[in-house]
C-alpha positions in Angstrom: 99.7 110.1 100.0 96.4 110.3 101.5 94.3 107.2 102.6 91.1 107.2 102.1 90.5 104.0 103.9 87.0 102.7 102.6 84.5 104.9 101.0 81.7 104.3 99.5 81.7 104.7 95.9 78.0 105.9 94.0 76.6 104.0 91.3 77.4 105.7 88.0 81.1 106.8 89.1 83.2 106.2 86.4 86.9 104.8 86.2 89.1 103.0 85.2 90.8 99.7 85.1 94.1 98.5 85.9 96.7 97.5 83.3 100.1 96.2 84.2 102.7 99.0 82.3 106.3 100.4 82.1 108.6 98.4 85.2 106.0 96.3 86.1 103.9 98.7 87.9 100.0 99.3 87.7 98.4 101.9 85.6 94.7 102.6 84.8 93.9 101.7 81.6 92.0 104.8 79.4 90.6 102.1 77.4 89.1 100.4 80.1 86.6 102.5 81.4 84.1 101.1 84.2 81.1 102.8 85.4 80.1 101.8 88.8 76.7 99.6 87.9 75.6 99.4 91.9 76.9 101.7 95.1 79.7 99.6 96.8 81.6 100.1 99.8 85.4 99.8 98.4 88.9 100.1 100.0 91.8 102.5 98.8 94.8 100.6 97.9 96.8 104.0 99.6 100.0 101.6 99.4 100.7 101.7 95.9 102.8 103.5 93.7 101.5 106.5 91.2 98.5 107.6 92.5 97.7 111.7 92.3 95.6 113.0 89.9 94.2 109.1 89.7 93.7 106.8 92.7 93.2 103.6 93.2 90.3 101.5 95.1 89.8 97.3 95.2 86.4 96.7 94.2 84.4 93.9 94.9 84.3 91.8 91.1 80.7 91.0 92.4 79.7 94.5 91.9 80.7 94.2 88.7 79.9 90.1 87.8 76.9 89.6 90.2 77.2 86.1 89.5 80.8 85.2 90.7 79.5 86.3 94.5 78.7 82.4 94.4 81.3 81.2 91.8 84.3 81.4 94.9 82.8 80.0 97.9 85.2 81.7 100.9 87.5 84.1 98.5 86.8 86.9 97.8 88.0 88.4 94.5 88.1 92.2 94.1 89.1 94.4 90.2 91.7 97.2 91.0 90.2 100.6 89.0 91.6 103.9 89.4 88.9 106.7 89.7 90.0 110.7 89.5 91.1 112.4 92.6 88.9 114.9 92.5 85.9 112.6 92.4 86.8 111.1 95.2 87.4 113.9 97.5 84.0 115.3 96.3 82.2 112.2 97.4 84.4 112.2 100.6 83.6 115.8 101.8 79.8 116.0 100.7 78.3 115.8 103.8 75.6 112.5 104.3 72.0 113.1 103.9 
């Protein structure tokens, strides 16, 4: 499994949330679709189970609740969504501009 480490994800992405499924383990959620509202800087969760076609990033909840950045004073509080493989590596390997 490769790790992506942090990347920076582009307003507009979209993917999808995380549901907890069969054994316990996470899964993203086709109902839950997310569409990235800001560019954030987000870190792969390489570690867990499942990923391949889909992988899976912790966002900031900030990015997506602007108004909890000053609900948790000293925690920070991140929403697990899985995003297509493909659109990762895409945003990976474009060069920067």
């Amino acid at each position: 499994m490769k790790d992506y480490k942090e990347v920076r994800l582009p307003k507009g992405l979209v993917g999808y949330e995380s549901e907890t499924g069969h054994g316990g383990w996470w899964y993203p959620s086709k109902e839950n679709p997310l569409t990235m509202p800001i560019n954030a800087t987000c870190e792969h969760l390489h570690l867990w189970k499942n990923q391949g076609d889909m992988v899976v990033f912790a966002v900031p909840r900030c990015v997506f609740r602007p108004e909890d950045l000053f609900e948790e004073k000293g925690r920070k509080q991140y929403v697990a969504v899985w995003f297509y493989t493909e659109d990762i590596d895409g945003i990976v390997n474009t060069p920067a501009v």
